[in-house]
C-alpha positions in Angstrom: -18.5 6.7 147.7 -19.2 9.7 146.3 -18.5 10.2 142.1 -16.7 13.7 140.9 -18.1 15.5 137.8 -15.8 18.0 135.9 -12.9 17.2 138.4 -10.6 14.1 140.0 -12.9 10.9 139.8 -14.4 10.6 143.1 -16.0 7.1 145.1 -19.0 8.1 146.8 -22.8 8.2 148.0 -25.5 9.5 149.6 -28.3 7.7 152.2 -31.8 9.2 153.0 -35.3 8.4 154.5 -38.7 9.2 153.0 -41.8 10.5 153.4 -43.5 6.7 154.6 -43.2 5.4 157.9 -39.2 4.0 158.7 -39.0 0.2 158.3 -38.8 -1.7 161.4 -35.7 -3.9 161.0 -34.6 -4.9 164.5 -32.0 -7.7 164.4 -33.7 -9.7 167.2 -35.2 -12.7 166.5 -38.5 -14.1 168.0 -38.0 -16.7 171.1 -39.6 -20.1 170.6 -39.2 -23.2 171.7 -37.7 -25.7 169.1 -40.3 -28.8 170.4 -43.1 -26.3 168.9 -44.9 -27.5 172.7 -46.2 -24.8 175.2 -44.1 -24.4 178.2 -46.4 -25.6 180.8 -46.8 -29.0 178.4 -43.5 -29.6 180.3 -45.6 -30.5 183.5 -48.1 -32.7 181.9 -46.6 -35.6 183.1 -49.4 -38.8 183.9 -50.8 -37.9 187.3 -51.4 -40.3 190.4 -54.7 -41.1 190.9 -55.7 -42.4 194.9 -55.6 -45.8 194.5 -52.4 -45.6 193.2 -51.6 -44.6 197.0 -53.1 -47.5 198.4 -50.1 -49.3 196.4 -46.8 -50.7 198.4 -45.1 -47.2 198.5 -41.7 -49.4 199.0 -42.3 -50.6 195.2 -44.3 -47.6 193.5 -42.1 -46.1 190.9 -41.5 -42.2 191.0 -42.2 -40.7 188.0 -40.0 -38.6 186.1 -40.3 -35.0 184.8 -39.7 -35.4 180.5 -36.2 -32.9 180.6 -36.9 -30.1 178.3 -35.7 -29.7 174.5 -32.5 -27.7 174.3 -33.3 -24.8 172.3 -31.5 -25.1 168.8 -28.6 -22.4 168.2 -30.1 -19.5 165.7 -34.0 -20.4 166.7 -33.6 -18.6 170.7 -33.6 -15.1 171.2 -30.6 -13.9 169.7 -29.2 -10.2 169.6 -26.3 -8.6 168.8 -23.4 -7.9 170.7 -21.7 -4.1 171.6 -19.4 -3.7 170.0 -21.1 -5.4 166.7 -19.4 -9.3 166.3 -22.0 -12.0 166.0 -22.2 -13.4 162.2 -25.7 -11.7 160.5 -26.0 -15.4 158.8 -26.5 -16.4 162.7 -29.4 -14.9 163.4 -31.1 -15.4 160.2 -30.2 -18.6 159.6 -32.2 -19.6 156.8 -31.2 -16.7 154.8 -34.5 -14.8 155.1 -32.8 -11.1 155.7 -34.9 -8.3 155.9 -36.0 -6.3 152.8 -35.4 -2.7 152.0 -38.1 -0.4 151.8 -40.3 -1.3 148.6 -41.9 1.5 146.7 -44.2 0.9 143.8 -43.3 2.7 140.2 -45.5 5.7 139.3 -46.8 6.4 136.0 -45.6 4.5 132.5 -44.1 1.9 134.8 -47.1 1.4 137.1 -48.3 -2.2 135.7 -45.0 -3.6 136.8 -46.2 -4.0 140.5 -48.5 -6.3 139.5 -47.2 -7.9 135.8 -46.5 -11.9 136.0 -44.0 -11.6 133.5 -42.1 -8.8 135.9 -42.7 -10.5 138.9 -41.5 -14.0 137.3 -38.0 -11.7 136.2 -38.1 -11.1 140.1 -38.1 -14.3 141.7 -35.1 -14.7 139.0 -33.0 -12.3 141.2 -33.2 -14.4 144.3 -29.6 -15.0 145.2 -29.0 -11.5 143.5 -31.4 -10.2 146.1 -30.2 -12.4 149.1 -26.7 -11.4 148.6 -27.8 -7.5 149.0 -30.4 -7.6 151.4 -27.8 -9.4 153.6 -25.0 -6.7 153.4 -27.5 -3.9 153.9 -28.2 -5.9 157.3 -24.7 -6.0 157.9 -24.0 -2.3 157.1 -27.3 -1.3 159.7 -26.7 -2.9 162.3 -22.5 -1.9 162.5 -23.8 1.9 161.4 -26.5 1.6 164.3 -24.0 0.6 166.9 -21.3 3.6 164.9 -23.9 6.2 166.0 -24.8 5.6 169.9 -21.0 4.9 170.5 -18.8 7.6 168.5 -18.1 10.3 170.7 -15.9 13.8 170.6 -12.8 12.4 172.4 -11.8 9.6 170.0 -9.3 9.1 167.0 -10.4 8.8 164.0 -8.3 5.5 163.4 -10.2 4.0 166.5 -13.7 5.2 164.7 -12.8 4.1 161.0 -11.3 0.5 162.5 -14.1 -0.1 164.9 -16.6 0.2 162.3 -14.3 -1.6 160.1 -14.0 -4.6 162.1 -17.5 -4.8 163.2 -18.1 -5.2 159.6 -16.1 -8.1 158.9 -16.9 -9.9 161.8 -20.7 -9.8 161.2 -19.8 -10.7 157.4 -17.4 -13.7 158.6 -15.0 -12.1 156.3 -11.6 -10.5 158.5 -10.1 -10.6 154.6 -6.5 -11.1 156.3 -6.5 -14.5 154.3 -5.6 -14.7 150.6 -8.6 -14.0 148.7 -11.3 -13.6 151.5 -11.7 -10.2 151.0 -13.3 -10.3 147.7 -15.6 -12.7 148.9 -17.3 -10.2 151.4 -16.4 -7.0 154.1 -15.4 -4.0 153.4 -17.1 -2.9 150.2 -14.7 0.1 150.1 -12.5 2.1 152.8 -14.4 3.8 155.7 -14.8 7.2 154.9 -14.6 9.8 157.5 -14.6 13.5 156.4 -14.6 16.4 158.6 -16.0 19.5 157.7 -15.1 21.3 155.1 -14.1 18.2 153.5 -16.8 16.4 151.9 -15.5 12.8 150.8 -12.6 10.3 150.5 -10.6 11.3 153.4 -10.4 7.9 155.8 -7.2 8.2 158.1 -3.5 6.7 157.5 -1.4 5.2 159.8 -0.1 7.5 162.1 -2.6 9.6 161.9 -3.5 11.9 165.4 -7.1 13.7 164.6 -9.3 13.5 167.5 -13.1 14.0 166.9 -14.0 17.3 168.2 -17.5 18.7 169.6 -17.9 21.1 166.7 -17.5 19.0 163.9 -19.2 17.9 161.2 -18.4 14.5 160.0 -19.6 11.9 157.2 -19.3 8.8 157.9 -19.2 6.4 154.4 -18.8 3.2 154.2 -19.7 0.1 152.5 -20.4 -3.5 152.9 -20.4 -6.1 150.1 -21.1 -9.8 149.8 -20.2 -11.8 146.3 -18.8 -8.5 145.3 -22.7 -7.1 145.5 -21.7 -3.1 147.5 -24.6 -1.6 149.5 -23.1 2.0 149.8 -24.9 3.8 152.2 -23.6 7.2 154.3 -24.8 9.3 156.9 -23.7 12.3 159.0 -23.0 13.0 162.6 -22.9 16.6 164.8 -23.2 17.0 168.0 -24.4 20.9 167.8 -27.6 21.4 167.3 -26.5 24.8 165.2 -26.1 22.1 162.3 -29.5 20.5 162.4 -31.0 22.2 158.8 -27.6 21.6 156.9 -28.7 17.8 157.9 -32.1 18.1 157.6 -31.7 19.9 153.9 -29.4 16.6 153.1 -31.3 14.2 154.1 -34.4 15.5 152.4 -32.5 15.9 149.1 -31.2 12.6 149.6 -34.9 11.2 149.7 -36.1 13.3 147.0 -34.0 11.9 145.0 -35.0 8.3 146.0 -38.2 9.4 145.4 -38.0 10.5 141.8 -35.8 7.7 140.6 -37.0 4.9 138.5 -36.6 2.8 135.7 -37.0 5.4 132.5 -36.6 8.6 134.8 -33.8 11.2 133.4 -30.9 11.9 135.2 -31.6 15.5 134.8 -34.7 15.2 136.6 -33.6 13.5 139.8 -31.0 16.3 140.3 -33.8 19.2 139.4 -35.7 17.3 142.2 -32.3 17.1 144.8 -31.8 20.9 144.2 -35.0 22.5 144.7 -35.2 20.1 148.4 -31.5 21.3 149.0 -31.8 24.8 148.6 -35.0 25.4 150.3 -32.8 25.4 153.3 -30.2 27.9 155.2 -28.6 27.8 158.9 -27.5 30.0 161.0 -23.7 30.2 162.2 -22.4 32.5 164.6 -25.5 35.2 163.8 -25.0 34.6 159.8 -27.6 32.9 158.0 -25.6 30.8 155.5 -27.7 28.8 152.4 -27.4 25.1 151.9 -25.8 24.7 148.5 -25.4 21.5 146.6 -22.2 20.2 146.1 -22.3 20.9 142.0 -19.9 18.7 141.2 -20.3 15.7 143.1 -22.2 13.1 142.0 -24.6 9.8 142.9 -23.7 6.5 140.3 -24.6 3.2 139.5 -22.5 0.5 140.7 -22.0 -2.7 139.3 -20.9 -6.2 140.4 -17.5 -5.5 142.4 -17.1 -2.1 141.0 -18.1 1.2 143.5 -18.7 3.4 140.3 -20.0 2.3 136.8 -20.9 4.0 133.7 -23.9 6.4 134.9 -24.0 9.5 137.3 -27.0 10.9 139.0 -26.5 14.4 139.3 -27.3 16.7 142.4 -28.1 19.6 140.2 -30.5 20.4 137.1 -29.2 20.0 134.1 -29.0 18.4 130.7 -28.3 14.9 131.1 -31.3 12.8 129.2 -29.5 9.8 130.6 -32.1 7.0 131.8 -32.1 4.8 134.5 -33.0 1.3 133.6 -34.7 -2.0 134.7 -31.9 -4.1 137.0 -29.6 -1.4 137.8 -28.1 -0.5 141.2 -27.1 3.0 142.1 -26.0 5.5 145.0 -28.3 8.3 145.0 -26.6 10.5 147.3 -26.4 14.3 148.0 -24.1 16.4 149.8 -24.8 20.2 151.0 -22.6 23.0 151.7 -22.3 26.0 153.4 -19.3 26.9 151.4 -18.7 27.4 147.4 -20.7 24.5 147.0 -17.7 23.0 144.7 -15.2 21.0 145.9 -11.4 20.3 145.0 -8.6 17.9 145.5 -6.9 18.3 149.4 -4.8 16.6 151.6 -3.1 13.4 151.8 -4.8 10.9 149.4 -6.1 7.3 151.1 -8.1 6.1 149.0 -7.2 4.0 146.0 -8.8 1.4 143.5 -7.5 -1.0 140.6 -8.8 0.2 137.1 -10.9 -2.0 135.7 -9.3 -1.5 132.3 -5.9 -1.1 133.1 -3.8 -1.9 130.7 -0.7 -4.7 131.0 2.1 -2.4 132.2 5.7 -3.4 132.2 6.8 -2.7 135.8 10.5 -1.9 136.4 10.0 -1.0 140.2 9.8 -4.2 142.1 7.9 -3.5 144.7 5.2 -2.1 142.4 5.0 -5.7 140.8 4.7 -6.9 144.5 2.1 -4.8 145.6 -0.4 -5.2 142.4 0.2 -9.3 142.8 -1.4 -8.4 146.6 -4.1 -5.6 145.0 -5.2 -8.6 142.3 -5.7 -11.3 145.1 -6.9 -9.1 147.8 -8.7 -6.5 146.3 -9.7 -6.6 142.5 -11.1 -3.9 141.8 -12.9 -2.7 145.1 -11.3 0.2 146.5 -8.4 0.1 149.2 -6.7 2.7 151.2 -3.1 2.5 152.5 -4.3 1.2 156.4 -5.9 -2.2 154.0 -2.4 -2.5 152.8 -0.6 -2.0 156.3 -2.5 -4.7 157.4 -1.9 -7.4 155.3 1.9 -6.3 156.6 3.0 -4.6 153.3 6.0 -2.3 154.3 8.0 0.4 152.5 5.4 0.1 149.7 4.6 3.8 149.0 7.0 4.1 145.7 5.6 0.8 144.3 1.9 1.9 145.0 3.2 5.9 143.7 4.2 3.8 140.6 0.9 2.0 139.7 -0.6 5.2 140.3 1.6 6.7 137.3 1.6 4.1 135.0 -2.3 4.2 134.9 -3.2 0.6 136.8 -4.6 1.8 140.2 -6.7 5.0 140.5 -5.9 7.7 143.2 -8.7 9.5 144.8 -7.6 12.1 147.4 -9.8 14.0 149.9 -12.3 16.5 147.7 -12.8 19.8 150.0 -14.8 23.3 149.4 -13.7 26.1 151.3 -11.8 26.1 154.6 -13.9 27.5 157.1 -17.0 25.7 155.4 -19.3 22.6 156.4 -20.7 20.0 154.6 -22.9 17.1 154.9 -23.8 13.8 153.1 -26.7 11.4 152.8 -26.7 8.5 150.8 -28.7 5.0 150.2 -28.3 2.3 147.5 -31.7 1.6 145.2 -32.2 -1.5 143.5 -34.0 -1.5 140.6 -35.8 -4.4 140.7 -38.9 -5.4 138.0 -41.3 -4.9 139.9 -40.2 -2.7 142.1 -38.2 0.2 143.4 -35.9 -1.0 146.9 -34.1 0.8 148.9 -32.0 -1.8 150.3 -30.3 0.2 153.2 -33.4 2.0 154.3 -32.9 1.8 158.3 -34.9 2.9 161.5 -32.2 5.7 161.6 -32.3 7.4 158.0 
């Protein structure tokens, strides 16, 4: 989710792809046979030599074919299914998920590709690692099966829920039991802004926008596992007029990939987003329009079941001598207008999270007590939106959920928008910052 800077707190990110070669990170498994024997072994059986003809055919034995090993569930070839709902754990059942793209650390922080003592920190990590390179699976394969099958024509409810529950079927997590979803699924609401509207805007219930040929829309979402979010966005047109508004996103995004790092500056990962940014324009109805930076949207670290920490990674140059550092996790994404290039508060809010430092309240509204018993058990403090709460079968809720608003327990994040008329596009990919090196867990074949 995308983080705000000089505005409303904000939850979001940006994905990107690189200068190397895309990662190869097809769900389908090899076929072999689980006997570890060649096929034709199968007919190997003990031959009949020609005396053994010359024997009394009445009492000669007929020998049998050995029947073939059953192939054990998880070691055949096993794909996914359209739409996405066969468990990620299935087809790599022994945990070995694919790895994001690795890059090595430049400069000051070379040595660590190859230190002992960093790599010994590393193999520390391992169920930290698992945990992450297992929701990034989970998050391409539902966003690769998102992008050949959203089409002008549908609702944006039937785009945000079929990527929702394609998510928590390949997690094994529907989260309609007490509890389950803060084991794994939905790392935060599905964000799908259109337009002039850059983030946070997912739709309610009720809710009767149709996808339309002309539009421009980010599509955010994220996937978590032991409260571990891989928060990863991307953005889909079907106009070719709006290829360089992508194009100058997705660059930015992966400069800024590029330039992060343990000890780098936050000031200059967002010189290094700007200058790819800006080096593009497009060209609307005969007007050739620059690509701005959103200036006050930001990329963030995230910690353990929390979308936003401490730290922003700006998109702009600036002053911020803030450092990255050795084991964090953050969002570097990037989002590019054609408008102001600044966005505001707009429309009907959706999203919604439980501070992490909320203070103990005295409720007076009932239903308020109600619904932040459900938020605590259900949620934490990974972000919700109104649909979440539909679905657990919470009704007539909206004062309650208005009331922890205002008394300071649950955060509201509404829609941020530039200027009507305007598009805007988003990019984003989680980095792990591991010891010995740089990964960018949800680094796909597709961005």
């Amino acid at each position: 989710m995308a983080a705000v800077s000089n505005a409303a707190e904000s939850i979001k990110g940006t994905h990107a792809s690189t200068t190397k070669e895309p990662l190869n990170l097809s769900t389908s498994l090899v076929d072999h046979r689980s006997d570890g024997q060649d096929p034709s072994d199968d007919d190997n059986d003990e031959e009949e030599t020609p005396g053994d003809l010359s024997n009394n055919a009445s009492t000669k034995k007929k020998k049998k074919r050995k029947p073939r090993k059953k192939k054990s569930a998880g070691n055949g070839t096993m794909k996914q299914s359209s739409p996405p709902r066969v468990l990620v754990s299935s087809l790599f059942p022994n945990s070995q998920y694919p790895s994001g793209e690795e890059l090595e650390y430049r400069n000051a922080n070379s040595f660590r590709t190859t230190s002992e003592e960093k790599r010994h920190l590393d193999r520390m990590n391992n169920d930290f690692l698992t945990e992450y390179r297992h929701g990034a699976e989970v998050h391409r394969q539902v966003r690769q099966w998102a992008q050949k099958n959203i089409k002008p024509g549908q609702s944006l409810i039937e785009i945000a829920e079929g990527i929702e529950d394609g998510v928590r079927a390949l997690t094994g997590h529907q989260g309609l039991e007490e509890g389950d979803n803060i084991k794994g699924g939905m790392g935060f609401p599905t964000g799908l802004s259109l337009n002039h509207c850059a983030a946070h805007y997912t739709p309610n219930a009720g809710n009767k926008v149709i996808l339309q040929k002309e539009d421009v829309m980010k599509v955010d979402f994220g996937v978590h596992l032991n409260g571990r979010i891989v928060d990863s966005a991307f953005t889909m047109t079907f106009d070719p007029v709006y290829d360089n508004l992508l194009a100058a996103v997705k660059d930015a995004t992966n400069a800024g990939v590029r330039e992060a790092g343990i000890d780098v500056r936050m000031s200059d990962i967002g010189a290094a987003i700007q200058e790819a940014m800006e080096s593009y324009e497009l060209e609307i109805g005969g007007q050739n329009l620059p690509v701005k930076c959103i200036r006050n949207l930001n990329g963030h670290d995230i910690i353990q079941y929390s979308i936003h920490g401490s730290k922003s990674v700006p998109i702009v140059k600036g002053g911020d001598q803030t450092k990255m550092e050795e084991g964090e996790t953050f969002a570097i994404e990037t989002f590019g207008s054609t408008g102001k290039g600044y966005v505001r508060d707009d429309m009907e809010t959706s999203h919604y999270a439980k501070k992490a430092d909320a203070a103990n309240v005295p409720l007076r509204v009932s239903s308020a007590r109600t619904l932040l018993n459900s938020i605590n058990k259900n949620f934490g403090t990974l972000p919700f939106c109104r649909r979440y709460i539909d679905r657990l079968g919470h009704e007539k809720y909206l004062l309650g959920l208005n009331n922890l608003v205002s008394s300071g327990i649950v955060e509201a994040y509404p829609p941020l928008c530039d200027a009507r008329g305007s598009y805007t596009a988003q990019f984003e990919h989680t980095i792990l910052l591991r010891p010995t090196v740089k990964e960018v867990i949800s680094r796909g074949d597709d961005y």
